[in-house]
C-alpha positions as CSV (number, residue, x, y, z in Angstrom):
1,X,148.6,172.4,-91.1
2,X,151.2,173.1,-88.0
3,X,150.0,172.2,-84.5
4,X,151.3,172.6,-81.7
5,X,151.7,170.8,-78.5
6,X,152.2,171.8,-74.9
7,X,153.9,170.5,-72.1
8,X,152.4,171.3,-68.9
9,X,148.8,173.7,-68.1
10,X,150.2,176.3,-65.6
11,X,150.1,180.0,-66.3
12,X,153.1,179.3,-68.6
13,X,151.6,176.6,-70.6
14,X,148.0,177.9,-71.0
15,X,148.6,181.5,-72.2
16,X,150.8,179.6,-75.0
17,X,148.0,177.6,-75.6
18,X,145.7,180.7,-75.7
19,X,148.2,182.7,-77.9
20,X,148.8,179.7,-80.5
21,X,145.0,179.1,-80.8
22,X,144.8,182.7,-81.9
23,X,146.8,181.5,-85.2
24,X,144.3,179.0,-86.1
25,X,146.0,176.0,-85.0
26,X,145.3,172.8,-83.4
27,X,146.6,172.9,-79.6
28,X,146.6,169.7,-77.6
29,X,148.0,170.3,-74.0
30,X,149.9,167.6,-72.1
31,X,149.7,167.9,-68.3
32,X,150.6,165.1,-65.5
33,X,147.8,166.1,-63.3
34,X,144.2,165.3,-63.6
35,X,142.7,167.9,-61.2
36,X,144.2,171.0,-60.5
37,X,146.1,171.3,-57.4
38,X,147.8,174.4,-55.1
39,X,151.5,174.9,-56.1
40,X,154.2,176.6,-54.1
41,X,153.8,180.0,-55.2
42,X,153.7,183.5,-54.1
43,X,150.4,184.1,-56.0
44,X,151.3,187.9,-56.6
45,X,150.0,189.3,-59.3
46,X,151.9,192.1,-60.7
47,X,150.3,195.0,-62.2
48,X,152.0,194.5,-65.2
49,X,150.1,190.8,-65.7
50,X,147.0,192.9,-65.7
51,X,147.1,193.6,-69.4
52,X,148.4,190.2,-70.9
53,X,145.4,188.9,-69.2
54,X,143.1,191.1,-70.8
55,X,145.2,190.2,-74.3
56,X,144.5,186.2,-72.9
57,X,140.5,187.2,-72.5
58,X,140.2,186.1,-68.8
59,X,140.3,189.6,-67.2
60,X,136.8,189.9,-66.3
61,X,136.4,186.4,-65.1
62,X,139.3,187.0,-63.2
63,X,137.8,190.1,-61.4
64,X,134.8,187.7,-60.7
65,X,137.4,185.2,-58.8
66,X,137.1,188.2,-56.0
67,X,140.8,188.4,-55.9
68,X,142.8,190.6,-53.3
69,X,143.6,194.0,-54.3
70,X,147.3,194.7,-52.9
71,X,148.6,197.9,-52.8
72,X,151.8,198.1,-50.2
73,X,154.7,196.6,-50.3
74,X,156.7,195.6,-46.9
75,X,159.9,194.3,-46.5
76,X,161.2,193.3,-43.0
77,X,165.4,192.6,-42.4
78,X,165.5,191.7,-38.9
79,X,164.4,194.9,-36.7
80,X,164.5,197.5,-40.2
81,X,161.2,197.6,-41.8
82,X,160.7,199.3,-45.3
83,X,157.5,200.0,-46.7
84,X,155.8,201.5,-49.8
85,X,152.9,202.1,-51.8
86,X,152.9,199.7,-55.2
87,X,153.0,202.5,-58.4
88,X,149.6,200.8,-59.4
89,X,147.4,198.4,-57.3
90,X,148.4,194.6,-57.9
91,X,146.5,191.3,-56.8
92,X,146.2,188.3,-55.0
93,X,144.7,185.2,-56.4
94,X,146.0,181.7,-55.7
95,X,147.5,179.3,-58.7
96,X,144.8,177.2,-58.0
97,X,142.2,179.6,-59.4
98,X,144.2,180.9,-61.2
99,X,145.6,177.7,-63.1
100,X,141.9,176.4,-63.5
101,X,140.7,180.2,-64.9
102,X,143.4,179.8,-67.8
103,X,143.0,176.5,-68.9
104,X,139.1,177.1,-68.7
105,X,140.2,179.9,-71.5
106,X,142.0,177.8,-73.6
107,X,139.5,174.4,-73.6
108,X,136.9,176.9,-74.5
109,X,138.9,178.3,-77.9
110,X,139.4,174.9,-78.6
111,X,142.6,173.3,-76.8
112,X,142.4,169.7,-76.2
113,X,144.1,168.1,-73.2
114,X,145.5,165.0,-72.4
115,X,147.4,163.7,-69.3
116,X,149.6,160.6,-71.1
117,X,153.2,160.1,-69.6
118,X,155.4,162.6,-72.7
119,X,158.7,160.5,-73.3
120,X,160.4,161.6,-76.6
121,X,159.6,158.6,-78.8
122,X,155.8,159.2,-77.8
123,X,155.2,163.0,-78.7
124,X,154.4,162.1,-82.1
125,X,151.4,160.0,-80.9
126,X,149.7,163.2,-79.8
127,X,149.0,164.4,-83.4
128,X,149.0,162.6,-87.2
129,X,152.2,162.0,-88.4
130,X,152.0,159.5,-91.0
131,X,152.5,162.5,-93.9
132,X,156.1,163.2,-94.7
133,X,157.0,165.7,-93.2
134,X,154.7,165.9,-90.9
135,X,156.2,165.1,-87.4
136,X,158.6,169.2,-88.1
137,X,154.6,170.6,-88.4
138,X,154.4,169.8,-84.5
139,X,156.3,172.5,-82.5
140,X,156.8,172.0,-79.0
141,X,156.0,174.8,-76.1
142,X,157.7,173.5,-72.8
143,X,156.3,174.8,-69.9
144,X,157.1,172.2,-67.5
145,X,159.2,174.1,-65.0
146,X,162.8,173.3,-64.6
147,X,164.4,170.9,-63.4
148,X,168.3,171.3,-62.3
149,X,170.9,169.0,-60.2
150,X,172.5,170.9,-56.8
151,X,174.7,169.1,-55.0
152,X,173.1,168.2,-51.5
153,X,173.7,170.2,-48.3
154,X,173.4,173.3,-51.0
155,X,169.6,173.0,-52.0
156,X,167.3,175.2,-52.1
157,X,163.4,174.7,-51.1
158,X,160.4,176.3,-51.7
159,X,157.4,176.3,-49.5
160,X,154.0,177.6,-49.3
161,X,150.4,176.9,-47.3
162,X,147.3,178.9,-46.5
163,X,146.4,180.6,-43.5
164,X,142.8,181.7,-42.2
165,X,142.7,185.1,-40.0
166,X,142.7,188.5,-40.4
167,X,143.5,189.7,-43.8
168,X,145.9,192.8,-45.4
169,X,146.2,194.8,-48.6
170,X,150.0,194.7,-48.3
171,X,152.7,192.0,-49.9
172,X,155.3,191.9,-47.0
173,X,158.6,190.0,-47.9
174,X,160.5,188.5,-44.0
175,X,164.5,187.9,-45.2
176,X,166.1,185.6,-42.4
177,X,168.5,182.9,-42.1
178,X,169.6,183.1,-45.6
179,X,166.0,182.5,-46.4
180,X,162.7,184.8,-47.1
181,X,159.3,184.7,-46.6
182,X,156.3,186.5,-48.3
183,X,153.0,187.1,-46.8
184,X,150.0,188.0,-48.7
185,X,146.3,188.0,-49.1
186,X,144.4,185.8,-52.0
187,X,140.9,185.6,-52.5
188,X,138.0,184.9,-50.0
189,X,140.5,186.5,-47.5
190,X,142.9,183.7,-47.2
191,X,146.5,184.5,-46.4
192,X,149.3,182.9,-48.6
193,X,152.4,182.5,-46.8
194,X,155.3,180.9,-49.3
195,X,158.9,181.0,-48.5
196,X,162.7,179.8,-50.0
197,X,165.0,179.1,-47.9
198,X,168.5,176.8,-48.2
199,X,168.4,173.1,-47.3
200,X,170.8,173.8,-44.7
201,X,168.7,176.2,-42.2
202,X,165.4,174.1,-42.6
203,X,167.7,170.8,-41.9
204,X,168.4,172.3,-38.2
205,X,164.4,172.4,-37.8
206,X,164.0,168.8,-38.8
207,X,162.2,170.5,-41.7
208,X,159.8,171.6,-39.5
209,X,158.4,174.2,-41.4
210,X,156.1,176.1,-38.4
211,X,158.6,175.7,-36.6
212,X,161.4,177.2,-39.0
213,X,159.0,180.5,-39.6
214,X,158.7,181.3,-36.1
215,X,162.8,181.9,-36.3
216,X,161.7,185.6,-37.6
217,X,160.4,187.3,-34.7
218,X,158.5,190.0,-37.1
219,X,157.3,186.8,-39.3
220,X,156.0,185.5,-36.2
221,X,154.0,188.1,-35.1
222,X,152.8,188.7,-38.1
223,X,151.1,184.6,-38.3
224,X,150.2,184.8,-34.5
225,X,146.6,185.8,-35.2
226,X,146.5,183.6,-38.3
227,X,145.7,179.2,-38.6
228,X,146.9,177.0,-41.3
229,X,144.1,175.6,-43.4
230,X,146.6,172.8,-45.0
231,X,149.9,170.8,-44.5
232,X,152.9,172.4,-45.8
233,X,153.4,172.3,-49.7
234,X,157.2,172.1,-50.4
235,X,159.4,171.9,-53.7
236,X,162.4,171.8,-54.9
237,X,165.9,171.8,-55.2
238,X,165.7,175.1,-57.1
239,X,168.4,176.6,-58.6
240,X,168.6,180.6,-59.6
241,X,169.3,181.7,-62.9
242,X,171.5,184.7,-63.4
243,X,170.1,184.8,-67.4
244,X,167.6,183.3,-69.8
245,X,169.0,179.5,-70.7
246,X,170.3,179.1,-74.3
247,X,168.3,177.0,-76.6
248,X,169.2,174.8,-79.3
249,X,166.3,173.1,-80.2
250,X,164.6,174.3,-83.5
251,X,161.2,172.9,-83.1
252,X,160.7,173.5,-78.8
253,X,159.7,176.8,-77.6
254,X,160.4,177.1,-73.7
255,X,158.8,179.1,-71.5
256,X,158.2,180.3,-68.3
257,X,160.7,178.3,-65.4
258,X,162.0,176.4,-68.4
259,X,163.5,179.4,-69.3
260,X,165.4,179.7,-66.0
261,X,164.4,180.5,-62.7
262,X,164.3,183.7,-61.5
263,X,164.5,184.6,-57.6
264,X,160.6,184.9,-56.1
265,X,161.3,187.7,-54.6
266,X,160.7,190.1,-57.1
267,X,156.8,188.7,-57.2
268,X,157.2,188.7,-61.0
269,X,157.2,184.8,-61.4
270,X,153.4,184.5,-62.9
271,X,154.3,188.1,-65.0
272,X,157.1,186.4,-66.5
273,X,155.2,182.5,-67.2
274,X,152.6,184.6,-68.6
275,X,154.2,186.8,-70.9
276,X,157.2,184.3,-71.9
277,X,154.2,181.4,-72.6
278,X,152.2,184.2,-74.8
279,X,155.3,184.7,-77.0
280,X,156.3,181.3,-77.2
281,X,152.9,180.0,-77.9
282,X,152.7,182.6,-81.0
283,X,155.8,181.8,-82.0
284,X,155.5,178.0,-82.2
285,X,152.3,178.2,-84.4
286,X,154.0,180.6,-86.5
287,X,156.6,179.0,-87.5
288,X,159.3,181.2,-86.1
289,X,162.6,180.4,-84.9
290,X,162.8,179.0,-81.7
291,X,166.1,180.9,-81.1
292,X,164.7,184.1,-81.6
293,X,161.8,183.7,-79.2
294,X,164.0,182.5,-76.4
295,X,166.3,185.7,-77.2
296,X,163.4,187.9,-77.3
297,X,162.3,186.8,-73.9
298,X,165.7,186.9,-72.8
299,X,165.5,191.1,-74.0
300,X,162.2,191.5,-71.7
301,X,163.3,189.2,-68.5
302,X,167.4,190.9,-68.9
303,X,167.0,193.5,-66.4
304,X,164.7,191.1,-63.7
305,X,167.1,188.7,-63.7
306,X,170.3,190.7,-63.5
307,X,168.5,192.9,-60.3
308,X,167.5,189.4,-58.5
309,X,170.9,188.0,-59.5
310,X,172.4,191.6,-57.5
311,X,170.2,191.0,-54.8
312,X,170.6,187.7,-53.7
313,X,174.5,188.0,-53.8
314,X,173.6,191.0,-51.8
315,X,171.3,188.9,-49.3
316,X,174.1,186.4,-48.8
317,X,176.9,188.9,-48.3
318,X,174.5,190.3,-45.2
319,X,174.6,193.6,-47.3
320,X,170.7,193.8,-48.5
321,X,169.7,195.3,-45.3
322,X,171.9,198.2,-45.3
323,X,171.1,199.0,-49.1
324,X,167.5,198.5,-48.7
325,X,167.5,201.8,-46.3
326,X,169.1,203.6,-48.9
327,X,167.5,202.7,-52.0
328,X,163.8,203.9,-52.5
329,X,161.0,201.0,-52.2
330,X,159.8,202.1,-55.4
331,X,163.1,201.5,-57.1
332,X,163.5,198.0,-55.7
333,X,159.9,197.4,-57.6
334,X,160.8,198.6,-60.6
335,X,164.0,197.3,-61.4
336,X,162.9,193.9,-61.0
337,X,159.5,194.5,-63.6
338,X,159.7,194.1,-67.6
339,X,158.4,197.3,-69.5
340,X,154.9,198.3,-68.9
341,X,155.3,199.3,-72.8
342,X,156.6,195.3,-73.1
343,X,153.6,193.5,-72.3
344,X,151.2,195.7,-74.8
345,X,153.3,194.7,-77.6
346,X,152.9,190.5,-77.2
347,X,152.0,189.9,-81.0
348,X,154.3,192.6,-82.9
């Protein structure tokens, strides 16, 4: 029978879990961490991640989490401010619950999980091998992130804590320095505040990072009422990806960052882990080719990543601010979304 193993229990990894149980195969996920931790993310949910978690059977226990209904968008380039109303409500729920609501679902339809060091020469120690033939029955799902060289001075880093205070339906992007930073509500009213910005502006601040977000005068006034709850997470170098990373590898089926990174500002990061890990998970228990998944996901991610790819070339000509006045909020939303119609149509 084929099994498959997973590398890493984020939103990427478990909804390939979830999808390759629903083949009727054994699943055994890998992750480094023994309890589940807060990760730098923007912890949007887009309303397009609302049906694949319905697909993954977690929607109502997600409702239970209480999360933040957001349903305007801000985006604030020095003094211009730009607002809308989302096309349908979105949410707020940390990767903490998140993460831990997920794998829940998958240990529950059967998923095994173990937290060994992976090297290559050990992956076949996670499931029988001694029948020949046996070690190509074992497909591979990485969802590990990705990890990429930059040349120092040229770094990027992301970075993210929790903030108690007054709380807001909106998702309100600050773009400053080269850098941005996203403001929004999770559950039990906490505010999420997670931000990119190049090595070289938070090297002036000592890496400082209260410090560093007080250089946006809007971005300050929006935290004056607000208190951290926890140090400063931070991560990185990342690097951008304009496209979906080729793939090579017949038996490993990447997904989510592993893919290639796509700029946070578009708030479709956990749309994107989600969706890529569902199709990735099916295809790895089905047999199918590796190559076609990864070109499949590159179809549904194209038009995100060539927007975010515009945009940041945009941001870093100083251009952004004078094309975001032109350009309708709910434009900017929707060229950086896959298809509605896309995420209904995980197992065709």
């Amino acid at each position: 029978m084929r099994s498959v193993l997973i590398l890493g229990a984020g939103p990427a990894g478990s909804a390939a879990a979830i999808a390759a149980l629903a083949e009727s195969v054994p699943v055994k996920i890998l992750e480094k961490s023994r309890q589940r931790r807060h990760k730098v993310c923007g912890e949007f949910i887009s309303p397009e991640a609302c049906g694949i978690l319905a697909e993954l059977g977690v929607w109502e226990q997600f409702l239970r989490l209480e999360p933040t209904r957001i349903r305007d968008c801000v985006l604030h380039f020095g003094r211009l401010t730009k607002k809308w109303t989302l096309p349908e409500c979105g949410y707020g729920l940390s990767r903490y619950e998140l993460d831990g609501l997920l794998l829940e679902r998958a240990v529950a339809l059967g998923a095994t999980v173990g937290h060994e060091a992976v090297t290559n020469n050990s992956l076949g120690n996670h499931f029988p091998t001694d029948a020949p033939g046996a070690a190509d029955k074992t497909a591979i799902v990485l969802a590990t992130g990705r990890k990429v060289a930059a040349p120092p001075g040229k770094r990027l880093f992301g970075f993210k804590a929790h903030f108690e205070g007054p709380a807001a339906d909106a998702v309100e992007l600050f773009f400053f320095d080269g850098s941005y930073v996203g403001v929004s509500c999770v559950e039990r009213g906490i505010t999420n505040v997670c931000g990119i910005a190049p090595e070289s502006a938070l090297h002036t601040c000592g890496f400082r990072l209260d410090e560093f977000v007080l250089r946006s005068e809007a971005l300050a006034e929006r935290l004056r009422p607000l208190s951290r709850k926890f140090k400063w997470l931070t991560v990185g170098p990342l690097v951008y990806s304009r496209t979906v990373r080729t793939w090579v590898d017949p038996n490993t089926y990447p997904a989510g960052d592993a893919l290639g990174f796509v700029d946070p500002f578009t708030g479709s990061g956990i749309l994107n882990a989600l969706l890529t890990g569902w199709l990735s998970g099916s295809a790895a228990a089905r047999g199918l080719s590796s190559q076609g998944c990864v070109a499949r996901c590159g179809a549904l991610l194209g038009k995100p990543y060539w927007t975010s790819a515009l945009f940041r070339g945009l941001l870093d000509a100083g251009c952004a601010e004078h094309l975001a006045a032109l350009i309708p909020g709910s434009w900017l939303f929707r060229l950086t979304r896959v298809g509605r119609l896309a995420t209904y149509r995980l197992c065709a």
